[in-house]
TORKOL-4160 file (C-alpha; in steps of 0.2 Angstrom, whole numbers, padded with zeros to 4 digits, m for minus):
414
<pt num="1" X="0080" Y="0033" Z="0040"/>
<pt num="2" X="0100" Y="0034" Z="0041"/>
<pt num="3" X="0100" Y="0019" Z="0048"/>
<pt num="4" X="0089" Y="0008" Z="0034"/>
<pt num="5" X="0098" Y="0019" Z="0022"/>
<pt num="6" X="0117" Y="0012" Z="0027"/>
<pt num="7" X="0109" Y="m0006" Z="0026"/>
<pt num="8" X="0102" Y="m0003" Z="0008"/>
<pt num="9" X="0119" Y="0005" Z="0001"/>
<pt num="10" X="0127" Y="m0013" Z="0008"/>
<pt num="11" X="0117" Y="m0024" Z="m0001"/>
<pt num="12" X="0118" Y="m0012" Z="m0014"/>
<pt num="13" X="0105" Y="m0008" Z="m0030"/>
<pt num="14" X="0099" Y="m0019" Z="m0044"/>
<pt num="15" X="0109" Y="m0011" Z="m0057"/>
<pt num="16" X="0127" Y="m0011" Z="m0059"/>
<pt num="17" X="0143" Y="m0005" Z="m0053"/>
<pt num="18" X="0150" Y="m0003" Z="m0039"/>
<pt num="19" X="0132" Y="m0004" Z="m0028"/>
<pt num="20" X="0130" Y="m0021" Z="m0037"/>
<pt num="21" X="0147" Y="m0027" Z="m0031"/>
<pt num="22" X="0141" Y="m0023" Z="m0014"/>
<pt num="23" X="0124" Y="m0030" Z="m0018"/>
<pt num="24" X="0131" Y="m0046" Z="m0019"/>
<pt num="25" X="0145" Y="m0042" Z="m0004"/>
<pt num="26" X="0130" Y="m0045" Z="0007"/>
<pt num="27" X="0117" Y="m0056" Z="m0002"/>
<pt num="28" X="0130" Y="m0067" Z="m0012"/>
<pt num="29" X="0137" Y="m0075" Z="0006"/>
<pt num="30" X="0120" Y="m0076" Z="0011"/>
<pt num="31" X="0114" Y="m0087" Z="m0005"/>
<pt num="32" X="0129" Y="m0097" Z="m0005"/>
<pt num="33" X="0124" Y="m0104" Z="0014"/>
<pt num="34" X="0108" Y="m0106" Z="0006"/>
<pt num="35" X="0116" Y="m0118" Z="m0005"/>
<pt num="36" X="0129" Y="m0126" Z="0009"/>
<pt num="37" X="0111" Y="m0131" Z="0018"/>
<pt num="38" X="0102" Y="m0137" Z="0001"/>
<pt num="39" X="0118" Y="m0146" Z="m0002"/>
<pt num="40" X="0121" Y="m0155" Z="0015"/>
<pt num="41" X="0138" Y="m0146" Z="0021"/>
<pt num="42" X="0127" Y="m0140" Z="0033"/>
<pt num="43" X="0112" Y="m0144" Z="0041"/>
<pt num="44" X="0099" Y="m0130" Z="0047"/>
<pt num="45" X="0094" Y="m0129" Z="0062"/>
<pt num="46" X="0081" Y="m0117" Z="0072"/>
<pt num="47" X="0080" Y="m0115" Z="0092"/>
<pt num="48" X="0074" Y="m0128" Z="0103"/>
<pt num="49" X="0060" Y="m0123" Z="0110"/>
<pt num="50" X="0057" Y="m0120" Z="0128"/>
<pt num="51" X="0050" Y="m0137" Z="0136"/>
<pt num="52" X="0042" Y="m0124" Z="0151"/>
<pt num="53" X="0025" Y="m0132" Z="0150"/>
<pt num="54" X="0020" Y="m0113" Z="0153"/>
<pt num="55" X="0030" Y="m0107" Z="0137"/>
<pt num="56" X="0021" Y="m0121" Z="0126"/>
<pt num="57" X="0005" Y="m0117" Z="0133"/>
<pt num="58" X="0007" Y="m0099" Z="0129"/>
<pt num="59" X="0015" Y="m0104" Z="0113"/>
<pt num="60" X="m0002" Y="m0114" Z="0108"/>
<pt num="61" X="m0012" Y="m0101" Z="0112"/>
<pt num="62" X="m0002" Y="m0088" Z="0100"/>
<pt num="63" X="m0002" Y="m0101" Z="0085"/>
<pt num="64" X="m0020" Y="m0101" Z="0086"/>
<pt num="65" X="m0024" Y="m0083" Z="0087"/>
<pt num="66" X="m0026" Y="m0082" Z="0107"/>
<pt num="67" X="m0018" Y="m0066" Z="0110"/>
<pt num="68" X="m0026" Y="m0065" Z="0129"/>
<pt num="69" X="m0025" Y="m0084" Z="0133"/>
<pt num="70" X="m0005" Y="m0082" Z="0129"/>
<pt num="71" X="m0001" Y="m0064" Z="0137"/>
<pt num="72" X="m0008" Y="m0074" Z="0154"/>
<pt num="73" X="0003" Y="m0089" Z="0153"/>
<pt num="74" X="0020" Y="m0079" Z="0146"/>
<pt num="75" X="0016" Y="m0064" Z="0160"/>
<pt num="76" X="0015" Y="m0082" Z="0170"/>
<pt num="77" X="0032" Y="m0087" Z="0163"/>
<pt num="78" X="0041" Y="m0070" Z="0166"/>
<pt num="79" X="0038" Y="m0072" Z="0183"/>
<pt num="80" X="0045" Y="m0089" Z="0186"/>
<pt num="81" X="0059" Y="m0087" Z="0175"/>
<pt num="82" X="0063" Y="m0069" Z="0173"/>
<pt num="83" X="0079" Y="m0071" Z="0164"/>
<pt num="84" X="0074" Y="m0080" Z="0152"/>
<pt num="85" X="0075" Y="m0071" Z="0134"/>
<pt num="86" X="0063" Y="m0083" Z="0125"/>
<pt num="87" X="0048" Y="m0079" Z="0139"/>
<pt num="88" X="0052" Y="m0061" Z="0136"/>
<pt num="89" X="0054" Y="m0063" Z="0117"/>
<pt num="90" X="0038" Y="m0071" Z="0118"/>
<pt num="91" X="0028" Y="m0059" Z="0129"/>
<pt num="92" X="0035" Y="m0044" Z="0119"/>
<pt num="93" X="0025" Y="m0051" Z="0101"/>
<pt num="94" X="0011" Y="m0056" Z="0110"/>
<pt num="95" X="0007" Y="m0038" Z="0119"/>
<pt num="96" X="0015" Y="m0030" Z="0100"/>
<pt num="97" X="m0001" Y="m0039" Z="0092"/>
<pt num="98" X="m0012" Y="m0033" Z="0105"/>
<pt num="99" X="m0005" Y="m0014" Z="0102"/>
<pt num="100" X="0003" Y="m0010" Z="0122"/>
<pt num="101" X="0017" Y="m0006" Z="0111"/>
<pt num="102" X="0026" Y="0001" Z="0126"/>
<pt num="103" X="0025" Y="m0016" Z="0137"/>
<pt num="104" X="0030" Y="m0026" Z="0119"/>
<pt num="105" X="0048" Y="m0013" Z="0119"/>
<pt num="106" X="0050" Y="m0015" Z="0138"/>
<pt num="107" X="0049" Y="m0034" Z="0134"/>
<pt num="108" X="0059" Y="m0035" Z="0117"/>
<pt num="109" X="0074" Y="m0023" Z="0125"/>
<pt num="110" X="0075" Y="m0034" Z="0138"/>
<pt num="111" X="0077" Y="m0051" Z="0127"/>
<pt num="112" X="0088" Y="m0043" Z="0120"/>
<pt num="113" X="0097" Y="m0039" Z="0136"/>
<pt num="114" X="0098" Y="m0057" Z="0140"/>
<pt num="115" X="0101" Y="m0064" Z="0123"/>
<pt num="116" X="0111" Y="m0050" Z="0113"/>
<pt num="117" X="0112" Y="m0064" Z="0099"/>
<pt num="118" X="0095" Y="m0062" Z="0097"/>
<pt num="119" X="0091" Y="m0058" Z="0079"/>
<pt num="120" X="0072" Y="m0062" Z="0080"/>
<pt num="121" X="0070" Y="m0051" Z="0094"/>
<pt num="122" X="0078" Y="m0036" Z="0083"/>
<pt num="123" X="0067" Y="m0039" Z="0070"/>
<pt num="124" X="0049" Y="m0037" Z="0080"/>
<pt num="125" X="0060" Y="m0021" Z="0088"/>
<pt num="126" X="0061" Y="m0015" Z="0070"/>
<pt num="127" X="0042" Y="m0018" Z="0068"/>
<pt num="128" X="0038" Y="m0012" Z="0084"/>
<pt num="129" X="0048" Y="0006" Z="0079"/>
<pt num="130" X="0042" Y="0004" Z="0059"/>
<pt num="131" X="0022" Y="0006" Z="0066"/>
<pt num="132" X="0026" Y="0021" Z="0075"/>
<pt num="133" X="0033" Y="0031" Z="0062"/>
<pt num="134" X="0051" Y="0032" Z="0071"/>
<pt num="135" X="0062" Y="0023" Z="0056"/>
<pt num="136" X="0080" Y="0027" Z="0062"/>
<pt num="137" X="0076" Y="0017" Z="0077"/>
<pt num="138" X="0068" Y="0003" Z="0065"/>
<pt num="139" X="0083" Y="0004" Z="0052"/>
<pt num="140" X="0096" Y="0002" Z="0065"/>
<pt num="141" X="0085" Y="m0015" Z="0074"/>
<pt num="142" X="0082" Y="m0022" Z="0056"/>
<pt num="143" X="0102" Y="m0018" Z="0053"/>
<pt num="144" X="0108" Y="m0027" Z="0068"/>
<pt num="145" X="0097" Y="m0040" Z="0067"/>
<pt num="146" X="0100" Y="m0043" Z="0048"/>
<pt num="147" X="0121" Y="m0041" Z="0055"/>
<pt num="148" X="0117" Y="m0056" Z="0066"/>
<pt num="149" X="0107" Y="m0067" Z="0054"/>
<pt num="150" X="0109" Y="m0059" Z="0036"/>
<pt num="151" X="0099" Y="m0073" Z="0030"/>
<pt num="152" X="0084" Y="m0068" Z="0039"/>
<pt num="153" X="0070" Y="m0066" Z="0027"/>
<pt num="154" X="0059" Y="m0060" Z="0040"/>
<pt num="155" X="0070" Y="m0047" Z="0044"/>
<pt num="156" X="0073" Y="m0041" Z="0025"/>
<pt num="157" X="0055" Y="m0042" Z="0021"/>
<pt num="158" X="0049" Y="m0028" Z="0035"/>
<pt num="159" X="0065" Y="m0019" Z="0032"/>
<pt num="160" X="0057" Y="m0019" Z="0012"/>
<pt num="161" X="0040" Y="m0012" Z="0018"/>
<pt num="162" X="0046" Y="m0002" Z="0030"/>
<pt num="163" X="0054" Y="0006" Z="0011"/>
<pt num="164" X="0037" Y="0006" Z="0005"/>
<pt num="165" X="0029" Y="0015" Z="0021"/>
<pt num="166" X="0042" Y="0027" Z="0020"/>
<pt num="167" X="0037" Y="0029" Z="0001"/>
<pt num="168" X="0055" Y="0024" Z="m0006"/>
<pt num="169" X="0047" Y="0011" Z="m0019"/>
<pt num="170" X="0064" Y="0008" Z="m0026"/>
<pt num="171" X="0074" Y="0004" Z="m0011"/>
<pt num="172" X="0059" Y="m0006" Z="m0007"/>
<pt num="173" X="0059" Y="m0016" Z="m0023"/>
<pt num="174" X="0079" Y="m0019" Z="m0021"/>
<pt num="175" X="0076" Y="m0027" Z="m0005"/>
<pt num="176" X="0062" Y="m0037" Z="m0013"/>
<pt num="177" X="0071" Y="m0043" Z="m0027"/>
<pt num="178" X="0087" Y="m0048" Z="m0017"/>
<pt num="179" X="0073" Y="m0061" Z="m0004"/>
<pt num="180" X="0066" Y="m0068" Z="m0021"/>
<pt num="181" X="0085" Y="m0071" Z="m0024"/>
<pt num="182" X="0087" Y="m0079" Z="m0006"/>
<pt num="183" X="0070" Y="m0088" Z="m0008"/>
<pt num="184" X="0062" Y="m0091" Z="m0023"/>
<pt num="185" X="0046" Y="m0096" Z="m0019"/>
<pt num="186" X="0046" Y="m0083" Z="m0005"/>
<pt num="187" X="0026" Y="m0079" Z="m0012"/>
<pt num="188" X="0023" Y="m0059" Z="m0002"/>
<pt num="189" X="0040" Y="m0054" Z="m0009"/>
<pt num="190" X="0033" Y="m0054" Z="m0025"/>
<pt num="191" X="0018" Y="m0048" Z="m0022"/>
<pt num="192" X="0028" Y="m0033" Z="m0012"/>
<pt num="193" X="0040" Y="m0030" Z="m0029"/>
<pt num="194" X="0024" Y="m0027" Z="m0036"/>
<pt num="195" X="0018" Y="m0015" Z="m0027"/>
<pt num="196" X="0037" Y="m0007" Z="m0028"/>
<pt num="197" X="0036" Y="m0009" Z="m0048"/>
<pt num="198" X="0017" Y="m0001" Z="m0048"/>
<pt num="199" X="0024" Y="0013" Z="m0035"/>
<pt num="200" X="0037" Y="0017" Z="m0047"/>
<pt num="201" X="0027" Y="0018" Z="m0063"/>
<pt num="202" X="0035" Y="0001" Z="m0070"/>
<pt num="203" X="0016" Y="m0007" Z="m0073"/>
<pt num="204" X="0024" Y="m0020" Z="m0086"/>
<pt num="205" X="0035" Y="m0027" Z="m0073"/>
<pt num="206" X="0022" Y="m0027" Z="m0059"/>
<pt num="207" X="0012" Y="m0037" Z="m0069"/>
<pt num="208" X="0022" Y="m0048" Z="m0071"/>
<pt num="209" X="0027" Y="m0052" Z="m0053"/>
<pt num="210" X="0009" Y="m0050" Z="m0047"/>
<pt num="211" X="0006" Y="m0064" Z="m0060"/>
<pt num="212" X="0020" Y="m0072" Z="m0051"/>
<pt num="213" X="0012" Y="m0071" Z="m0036"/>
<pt num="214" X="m0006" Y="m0076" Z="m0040"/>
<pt num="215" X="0003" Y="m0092" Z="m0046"/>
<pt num="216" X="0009" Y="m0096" Z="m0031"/>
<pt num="217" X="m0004" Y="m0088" Z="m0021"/>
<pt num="218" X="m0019" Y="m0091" Z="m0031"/>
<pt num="219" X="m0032" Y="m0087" Z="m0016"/>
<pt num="220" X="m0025" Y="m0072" Z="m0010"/>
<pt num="221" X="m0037" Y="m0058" Z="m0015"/>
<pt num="222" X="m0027" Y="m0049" Z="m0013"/>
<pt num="223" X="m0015" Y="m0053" Z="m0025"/>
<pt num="224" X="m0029" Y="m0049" Z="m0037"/>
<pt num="225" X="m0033" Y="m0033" Z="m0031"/>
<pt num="226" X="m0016" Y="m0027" Z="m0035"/>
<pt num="227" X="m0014" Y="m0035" Z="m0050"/>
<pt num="228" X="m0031" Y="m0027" Z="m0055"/>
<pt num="229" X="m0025" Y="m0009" Z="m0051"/>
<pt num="230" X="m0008" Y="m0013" Z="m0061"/>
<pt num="231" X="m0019" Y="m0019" Z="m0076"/>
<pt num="232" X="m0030" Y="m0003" Z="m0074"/>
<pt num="233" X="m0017" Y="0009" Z="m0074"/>
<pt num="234" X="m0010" Y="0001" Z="m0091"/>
<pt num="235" X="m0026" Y="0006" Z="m0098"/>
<pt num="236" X="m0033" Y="m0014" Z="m0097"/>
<pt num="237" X="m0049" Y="m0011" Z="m0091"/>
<pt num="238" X="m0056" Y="m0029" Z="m0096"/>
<pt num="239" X="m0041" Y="m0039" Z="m0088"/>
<pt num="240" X="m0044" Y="m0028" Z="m0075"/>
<pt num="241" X="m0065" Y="m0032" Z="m0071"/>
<pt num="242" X="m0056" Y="m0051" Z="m0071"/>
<pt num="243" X="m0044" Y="m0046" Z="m0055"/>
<pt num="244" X="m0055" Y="m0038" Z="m0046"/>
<pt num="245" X="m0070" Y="m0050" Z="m0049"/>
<pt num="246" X="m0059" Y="m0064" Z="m0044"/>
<pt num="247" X="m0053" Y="m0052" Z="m0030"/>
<pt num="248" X="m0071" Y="m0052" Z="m0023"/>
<pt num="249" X="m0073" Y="m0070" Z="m0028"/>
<pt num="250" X="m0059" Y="m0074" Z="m0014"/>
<pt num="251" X="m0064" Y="m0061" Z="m0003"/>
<pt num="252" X="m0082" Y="m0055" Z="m0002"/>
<pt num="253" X="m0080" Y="m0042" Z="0013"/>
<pt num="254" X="m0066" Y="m0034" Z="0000"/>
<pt num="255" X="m0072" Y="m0016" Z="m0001"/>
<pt num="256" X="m0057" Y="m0008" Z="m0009"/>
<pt num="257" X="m0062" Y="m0023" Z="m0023"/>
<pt num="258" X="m0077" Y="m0020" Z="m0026"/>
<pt num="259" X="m0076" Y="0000" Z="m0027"/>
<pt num="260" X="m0061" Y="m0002" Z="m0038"/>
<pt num="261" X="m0072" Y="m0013" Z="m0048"/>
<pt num="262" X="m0087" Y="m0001" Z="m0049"/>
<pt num="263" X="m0075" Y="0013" Z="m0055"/>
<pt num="264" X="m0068" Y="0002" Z="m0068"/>
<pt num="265" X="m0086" Y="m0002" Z="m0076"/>
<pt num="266" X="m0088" Y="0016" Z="m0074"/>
<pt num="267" X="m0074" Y="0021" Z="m0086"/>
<pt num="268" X="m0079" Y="0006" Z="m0097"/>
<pt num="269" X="m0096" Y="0018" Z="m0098"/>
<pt num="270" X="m0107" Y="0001" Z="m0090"/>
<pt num="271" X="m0116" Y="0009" Z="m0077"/>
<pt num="272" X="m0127" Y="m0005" Z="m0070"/>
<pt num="273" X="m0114" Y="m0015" Z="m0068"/>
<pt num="274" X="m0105" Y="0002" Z="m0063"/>
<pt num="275" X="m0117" Y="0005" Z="m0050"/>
<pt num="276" X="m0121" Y="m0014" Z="m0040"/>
<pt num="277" X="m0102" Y="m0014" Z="m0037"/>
<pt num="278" X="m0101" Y="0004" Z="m0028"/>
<pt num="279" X="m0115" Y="m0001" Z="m0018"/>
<pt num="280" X="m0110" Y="m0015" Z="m0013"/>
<pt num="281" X="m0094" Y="m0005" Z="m0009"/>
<pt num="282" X="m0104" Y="0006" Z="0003"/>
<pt num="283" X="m0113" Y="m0005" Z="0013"/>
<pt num="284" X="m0098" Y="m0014" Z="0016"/>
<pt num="285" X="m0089" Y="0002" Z="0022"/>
<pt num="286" X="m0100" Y="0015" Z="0022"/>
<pt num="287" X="m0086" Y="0027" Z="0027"/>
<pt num="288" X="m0074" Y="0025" Z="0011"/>
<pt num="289" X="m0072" Y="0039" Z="0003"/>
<pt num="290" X="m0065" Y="0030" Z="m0015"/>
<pt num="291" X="m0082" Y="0020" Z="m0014"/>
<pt num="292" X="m0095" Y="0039" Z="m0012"/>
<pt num="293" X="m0082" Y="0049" Z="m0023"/>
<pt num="294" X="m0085" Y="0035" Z="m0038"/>
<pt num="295" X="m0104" Y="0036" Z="m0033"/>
<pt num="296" X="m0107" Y="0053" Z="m0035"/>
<pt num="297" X="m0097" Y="0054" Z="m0051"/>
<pt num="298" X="m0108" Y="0039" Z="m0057"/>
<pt num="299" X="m0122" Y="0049" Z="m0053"/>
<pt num="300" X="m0117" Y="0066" Z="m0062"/>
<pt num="301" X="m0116" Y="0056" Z="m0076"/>
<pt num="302" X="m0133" Y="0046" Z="m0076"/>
<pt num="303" X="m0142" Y="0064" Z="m0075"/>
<pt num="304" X="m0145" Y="0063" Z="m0055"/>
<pt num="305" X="m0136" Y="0076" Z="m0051"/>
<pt num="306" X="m0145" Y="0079" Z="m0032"/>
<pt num="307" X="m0141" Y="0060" Z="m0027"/>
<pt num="308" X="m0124" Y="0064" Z="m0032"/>
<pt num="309" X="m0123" Y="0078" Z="m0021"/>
<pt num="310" X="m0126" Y="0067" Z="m0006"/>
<pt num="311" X="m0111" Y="0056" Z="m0009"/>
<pt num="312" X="m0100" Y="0071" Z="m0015"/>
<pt num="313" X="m0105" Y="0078" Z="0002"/>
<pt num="314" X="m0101" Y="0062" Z="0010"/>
<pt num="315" X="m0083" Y="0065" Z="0005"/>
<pt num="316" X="m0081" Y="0081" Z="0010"/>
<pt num="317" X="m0085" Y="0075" Z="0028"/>
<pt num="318" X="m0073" Y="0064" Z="0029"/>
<pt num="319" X="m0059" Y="0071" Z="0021"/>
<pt num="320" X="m0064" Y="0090" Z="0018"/>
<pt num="321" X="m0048" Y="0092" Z="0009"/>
<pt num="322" X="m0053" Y="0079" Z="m0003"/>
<pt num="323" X="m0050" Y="0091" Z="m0021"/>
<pt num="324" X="m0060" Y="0080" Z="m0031"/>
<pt num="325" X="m0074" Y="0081" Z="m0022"/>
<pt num="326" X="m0071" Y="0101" Z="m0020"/>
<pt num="327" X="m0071" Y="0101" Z="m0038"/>
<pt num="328" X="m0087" Y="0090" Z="m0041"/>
<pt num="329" X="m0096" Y="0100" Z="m0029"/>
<pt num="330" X="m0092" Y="0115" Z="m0040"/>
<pt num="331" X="m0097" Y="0108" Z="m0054"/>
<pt num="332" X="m0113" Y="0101" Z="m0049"/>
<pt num="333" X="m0116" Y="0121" Z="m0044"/>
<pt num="334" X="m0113" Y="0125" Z="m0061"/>
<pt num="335" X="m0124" Y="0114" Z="m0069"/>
<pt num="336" X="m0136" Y="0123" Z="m0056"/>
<pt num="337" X="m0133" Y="0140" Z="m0060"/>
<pt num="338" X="m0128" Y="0143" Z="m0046"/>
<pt num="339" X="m0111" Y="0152" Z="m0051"/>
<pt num="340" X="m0102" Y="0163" Z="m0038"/>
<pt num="341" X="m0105" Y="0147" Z="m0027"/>
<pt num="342" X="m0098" Y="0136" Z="m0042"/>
<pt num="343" X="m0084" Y="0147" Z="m0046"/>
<pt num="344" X="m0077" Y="0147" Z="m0027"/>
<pt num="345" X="m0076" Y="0127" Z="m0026"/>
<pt num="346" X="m0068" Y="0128" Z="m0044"/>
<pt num="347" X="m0055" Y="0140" Z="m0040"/>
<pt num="348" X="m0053" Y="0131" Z="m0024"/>
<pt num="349" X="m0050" Y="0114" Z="m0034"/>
<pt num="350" X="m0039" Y="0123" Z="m0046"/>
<pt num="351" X="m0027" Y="0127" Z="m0032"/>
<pt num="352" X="m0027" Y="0112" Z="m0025"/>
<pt num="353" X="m0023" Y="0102" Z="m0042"/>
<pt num="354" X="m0016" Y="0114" Z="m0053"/>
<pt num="355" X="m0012" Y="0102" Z="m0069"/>
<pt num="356" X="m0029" Y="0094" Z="m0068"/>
<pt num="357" X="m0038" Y="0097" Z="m0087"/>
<pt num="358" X="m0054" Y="0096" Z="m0083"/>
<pt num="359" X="m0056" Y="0108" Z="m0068"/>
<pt num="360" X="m0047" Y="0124" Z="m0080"/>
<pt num="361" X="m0065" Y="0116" Z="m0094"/>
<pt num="362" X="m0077" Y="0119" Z="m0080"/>
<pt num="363" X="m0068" Y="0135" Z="m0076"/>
<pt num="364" X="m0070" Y="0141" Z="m0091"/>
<pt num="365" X="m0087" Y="0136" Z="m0093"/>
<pt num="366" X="m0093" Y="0148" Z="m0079"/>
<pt num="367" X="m0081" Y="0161" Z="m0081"/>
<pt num="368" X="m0090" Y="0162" Z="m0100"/>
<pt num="369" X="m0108" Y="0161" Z="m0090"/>
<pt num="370" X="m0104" Y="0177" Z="m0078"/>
<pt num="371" X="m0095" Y="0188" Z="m0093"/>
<pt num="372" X="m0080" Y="0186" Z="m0088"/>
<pt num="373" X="m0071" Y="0182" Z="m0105"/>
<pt num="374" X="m0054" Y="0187" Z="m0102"/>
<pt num="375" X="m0053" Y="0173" Z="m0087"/>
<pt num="376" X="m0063" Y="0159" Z="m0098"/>
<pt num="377" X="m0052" Y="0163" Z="m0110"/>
<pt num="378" X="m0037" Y="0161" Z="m0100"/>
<pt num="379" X="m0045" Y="0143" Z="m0091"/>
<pt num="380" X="m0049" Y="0137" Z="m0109"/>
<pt num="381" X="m0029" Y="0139" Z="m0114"/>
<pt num="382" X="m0023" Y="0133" Z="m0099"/>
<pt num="383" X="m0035" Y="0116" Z="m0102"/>
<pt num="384" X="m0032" Y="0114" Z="m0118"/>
<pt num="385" X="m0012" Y="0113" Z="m0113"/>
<pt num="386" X="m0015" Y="0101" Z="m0098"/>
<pt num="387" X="m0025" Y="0090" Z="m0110"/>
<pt num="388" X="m0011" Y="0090" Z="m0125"/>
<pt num="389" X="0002" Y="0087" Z="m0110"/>
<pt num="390" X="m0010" Y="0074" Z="m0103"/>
<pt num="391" X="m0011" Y="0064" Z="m0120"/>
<pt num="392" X="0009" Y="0065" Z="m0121"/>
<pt num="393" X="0011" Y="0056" Z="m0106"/>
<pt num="394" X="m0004" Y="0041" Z="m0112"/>
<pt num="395" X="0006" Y="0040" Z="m0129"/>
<pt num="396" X="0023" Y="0037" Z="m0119"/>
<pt num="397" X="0015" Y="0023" Z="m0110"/>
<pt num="398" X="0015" Y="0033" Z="m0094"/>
<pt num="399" X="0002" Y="0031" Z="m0084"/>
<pt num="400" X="m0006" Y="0038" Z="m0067"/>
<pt num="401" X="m0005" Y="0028" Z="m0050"/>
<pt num="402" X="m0024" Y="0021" Z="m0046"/>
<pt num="403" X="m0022" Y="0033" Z="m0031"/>
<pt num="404" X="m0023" Y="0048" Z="m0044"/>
<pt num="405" X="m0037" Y="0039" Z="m0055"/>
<pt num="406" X="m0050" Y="0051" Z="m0046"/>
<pt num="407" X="m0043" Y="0065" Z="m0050"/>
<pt num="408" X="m0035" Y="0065" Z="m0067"/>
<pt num="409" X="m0045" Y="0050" Z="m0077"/>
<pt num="410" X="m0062" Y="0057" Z="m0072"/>
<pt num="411" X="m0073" Y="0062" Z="m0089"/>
<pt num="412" X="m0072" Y="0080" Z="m0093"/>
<pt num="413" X="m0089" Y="0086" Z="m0092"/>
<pt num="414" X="m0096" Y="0099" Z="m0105"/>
C-alpha cells in the first residue's frame, strides 16, 4: 500500500498544485517520448523475440488460449536454456493464468534475476501480488517496473485497478486519467475512470467516459453494463433499461445484466417485464443473490408473499448476513402476524443498517401491533427523519452506489 501510495504522490493528483507539478514531473516526460516516436526522433521498438523453435511454439500456443499446450513446451524451454529470462518470463504468465501462483513467482523472480531491466516481468509480479491481496509487494513491482519503463501502459493500468481493488477510487481515477493522457484511445482506461467516477459518487463524469468507452468499444457488454448502473443511480431508469438491454444483447450469459435490468423494470413499477428478466437472471446463475433478493421483493409486491419467501430464503443461505434480506424476511412475518418473530428480524436489520427509512416504518408498524406505542412511536420518528435526510440527499443530486440500491431505493411498504 506504501509502496503504490509513493508512486501515486509522483505522478501526483488531477488537481493543482504542487501534486500537479509532480503529476507532470512523471507523465509529462513520458508524453513528450510519446511524441519524439509519433514525430520520428525516435523510432519504437519492442524485444525481438526468441527464434527457439521451442519458445514460439509455446508462444503460439499462449496467443491462442492453450494454457497446457504452452506450460509443456516453456517447462521444455527452461530446461534447455535455463538462463534464459524470456523462457522464465514466459513460463511465469502461463502458470499465473493457470493460478500455480507460487510456480508463476518462482518463475517471474527468476527473470528478473537474469534480466533486472525487465519491466514486463515486474508488472505480471505486481499482478501476481495484486490477486493475493498482498499490495505493498504489488505497489513496489508496479513502481520498479513503471521506474524502468514509465511509459508502460500496462504497468499503469494494473497499478490503477489495483486502486480500485483496494477501494481508493480516486487514486485509481488519477492513474486512469494520466494513461488516457499517454494514450488516448487506450479503450479499458476509460471504461476504468468510470468506474473510479461512479465509485466516487461523480455519475455525470462517469457517463461520460463510459459513453466514451462504448464509442470506442461499442461490443463490449460490458461497457453497457456500467454505463446502465451510472444511468440508474442518476435516477435514469429509461437510459438505463437501453444499457442493460444492449448489455444483454452483446452478451446473453450476462447475469449481472439481466438482474440489473429486472430490478430496473421493477422500480419502473413493470413487473412482467420486471419478472422475465430476474428469471432469466436465475437460471443463468442460480446462486446470485442480487438476482433472488430482487425476486423476492418482486414477489412481496405482486401479493405472493410465500414465493417470495423462498427467494428471500435463498439469500439468507448464501450470504446470512445479507440485511436486506433480514429485513424482508421480517416483514414478510409481519404481514403474517407473526410478530415476536417479525420484530426479532427487524431489530436485527435495524442494527445492521441503521439509517435505512423503511426498516424504522416496518418497526413501527409492529411495535403499534403488540402495544408497544412508546417504541412505534420512537421508530416512526426516527423514519420520518431518515426519509427527510434521505430526500435531501436526492434534491442534492447525490445519489446511492447500485451496490446499495437494495437496501436504500427499495419501496417502503405500508
Amino acid at each position: 500500500m506504501d509502496q503504490c501510495r509513493r508512486y501515486r504522490d509522483k505522478i501526483g493528483a488531477a488537481s493543482s498544485g504542487n501534486r500537479m507539478r509532480r503529476f507532470y514531473g512523471v507523465i509529462g516526460p513520458a508524453l513528450c517520448f510519446l511524441a519524439m516516436v509519433c514525430a520520428g526522433s525516435l523510432s519504437a521498438q519492442t524485444p525481438p523475440e526468441d527464434s527457439s523453435n521451442t519458445l514460439a511454439g509455446g508462444r503460439a500456443a499462449l496467443r491462442r488460449g492453450d494454457l497446457a499446450g504452452a506450460q509443456s513446451l516453456f517447462e521444455q524451454a527452461v530446461q534447455q536454456t535455463p538462463n534464459s529470462p524470456d523462457a522464465c518470463f514466459l513460463l511465469g504468465v502461463t502458470y499465473l493464468r493457470l493460478g500455480e501462483t507460487v510456480s508463476a513467482e518462482l518463475q517471474l523472480q527468476r527473470a528478473v534475476v537474469l534480466r533486472p531491466n525487465y519491466p514486463e516481468a515486474y508488472t505480471n509480479l505486481g499482478i501476481l501480488y495484486d490477486q493475493q491481496g498482498q499490495y505493498d509487494k504489488s505497489g513496489a513491482a508496479f513502481q520498479q517496473a513503471l521506474k524502468l519503463k514509465p511509459t508502460d501502459q500496462n504497468a499503469l493500468y494494473n497499478l490503477g485497478l489495483s486502486y480500485l481493488r483496494q477501494k481508493e477510487p480516486a487514486d485509481a481515477l488519477q492513474i486512469f486519467t494520466g494513461l488516457v493522457r499517454l494514450d488516448p484511445l487506450y479503450s479499458r482506461a476509460y471504461l476504468q475512470s468510470g468506474v473510479a467516477a461512479s465509485d466516487l459518487g461523480r455519475f455525470a463524469d462517469a457517463e461520460n467516459l463510459l459513453k466514451r468507452y462504448t464509442s470506442i468499444s461499442s461490443q463490449d457488454a460490458d461497457g453497457y453494463l456500467k454505463l446502465g448502473e451510472v444511468f440508474y443511480s442518476q435516477g435514469k431508469y429509461r437510459e438505463a433499461v437501453g444499457a442493460f438491454q444492449r448489455a444483454t444483447e452483446l452478451n446473453t450469459t450476462m447475469s449481472r445484466a439481466y438482474s440489473q435490468l429486472g430490478y430496473t423494470f421493477y422500480n419502473l413499477g413493470e413487473f412482467s417485464d420486471a419478472g422475465t428478466a430476474l428469471r432469466k437472471a436465475i437460471a443463468l446463475e442460480p446462486r446470485s443473490v442480487d438476482a433472488n433478493l430482487y425476486m423476492g421483493m418482486l414477489l412481496i409486491d405482486s401479493g405472493e408473499r410465500d414465493n417470495a419467501l423462498g427467494y428471500i430464503q435463498k439469500v439468507l443461505e448464501l450470504q446470512p448476513e445479507n440485511a436486506t434480506a433480514i429485513y424482508y424476511e421480517g416483514y414478510i412475518a409481519l404481514l403474517a402476524g407473526h410478530l415476536p418473530e417479525a420484530l426479532g428480524h427487524l431489530e436485527d436489520a435495524a442494527h445492521r443498517m441503521p439509517n435505512d427509512a423503511k426498516i424504522y416504518y416496518a418497526l413501527a408498524l409492529a411495535y403499534s401491533r403488540m402495544k408497544k406505542t412508546k417504541e412505534s412511536e420512537a421508530a416512526l420518528g426516527k423514519f420520518h427523519e431518515l426519509q427527510a435526510a434521505q430526500a435531501r440527499t436526492s434534491k442534492n443530486g447525490e445519489y446511492l452506489s447500485p451496490a446499495a440500491l437494495p437496501a436504500s431505493n427499495s419501496a417502503i411498504h405500508p
